[in-house]
Residue, then its C-alpha position, 0 to 999 in steps of 0.5 A: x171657802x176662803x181662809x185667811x190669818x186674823x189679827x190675833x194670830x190665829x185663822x178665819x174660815x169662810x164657809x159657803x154653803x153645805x159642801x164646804x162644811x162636809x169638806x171640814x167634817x171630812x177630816x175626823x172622817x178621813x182620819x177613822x178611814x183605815x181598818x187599824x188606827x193610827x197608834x196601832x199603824x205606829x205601833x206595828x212599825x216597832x219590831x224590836x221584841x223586846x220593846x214591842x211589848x210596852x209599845x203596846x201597853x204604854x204608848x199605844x193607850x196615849x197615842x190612841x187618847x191624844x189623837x182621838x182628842x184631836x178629832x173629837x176637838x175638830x168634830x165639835x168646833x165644826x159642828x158648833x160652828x154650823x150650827x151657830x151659822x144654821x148650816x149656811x154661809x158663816x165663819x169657823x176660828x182657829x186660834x192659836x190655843x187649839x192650832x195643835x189640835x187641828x194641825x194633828x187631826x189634819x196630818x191624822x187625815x192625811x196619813x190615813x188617806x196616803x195608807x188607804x190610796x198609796x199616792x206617794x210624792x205629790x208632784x209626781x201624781x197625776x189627779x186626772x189619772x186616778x179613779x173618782x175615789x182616789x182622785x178626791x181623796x188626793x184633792x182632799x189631802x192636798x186641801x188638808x196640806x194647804x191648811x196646814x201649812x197656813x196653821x205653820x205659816x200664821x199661827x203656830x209660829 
């Protein structure tokens, strides 16, 4: 997989085969994977008794539809993209219009996978040291923090 920014601001990635595709579709995967969503995960962090309530009847609802519309927006945009590229070697664009979107699925699967696997700052990890599971987890939110990055960096400046 190779990914580069395009001329007209947004990114191009190369797919190569079959396992880059499941890394992409990875990401709504990884975002689903805790027991409790990411707005309840929120929502649990708000303590305050007399706030907690409409936390819970207000925010959380919108919380739940904006991020769930992130991933359904990565879902589609990959699988569109194989489809049209028959599941082998092609290209799937980030434009500038749905950079938002990706950049929050992305965060959504990184969050989820921190919350399952507890890694903690990177540069004090050692990949080798982790169990199979847990070190491609790693591998996996470190690929979705170097597309982030690259969405900063070219796209949603």
């Amino acid at each position: 997989m190779k990914i580069m920014p395009t001329l007209e601001g947004g990114l191009r990635i190369d797919l190569e085969d079959d396992g880059d595709w499941k890394v992409l579709l990875g990401i709504p995967h990884d975002a689903l994977s805790c027991d409790e969503s990411l707005g309840r995960r929120m929502g649990s962090l708000i303590t305050d008794e007399e706030v907690a309530p409409d936390w819970e009847e207000y925010i959380i609802p919108d919380l739940e539809e904006a991020f769930q519309g992130e991933l359904s927006h990565v879902a589609t945009a990959v699988a569109a993209a194989r489809v049209e590229c028959g599941g082998g070697a092609g290209p799937l664009w980030i434009t500038r219009d749905d950079a938002d979107k990706w950049y929050g699925a992305l965060n959504q699967a990184r969050l989820a996978l921190e919350e399952i696997h507890h890694f903690g700052p990177g540069e004090n990890l050692n990949p080798a040291a982790l169990p199979p599971d847990s070190r491609n987890a790693f591998l996996r939110s470190q690929f979705y923090c170097a597309v982030q990055s690259l969405l900063l960096e070219y796209v949603m400046r």
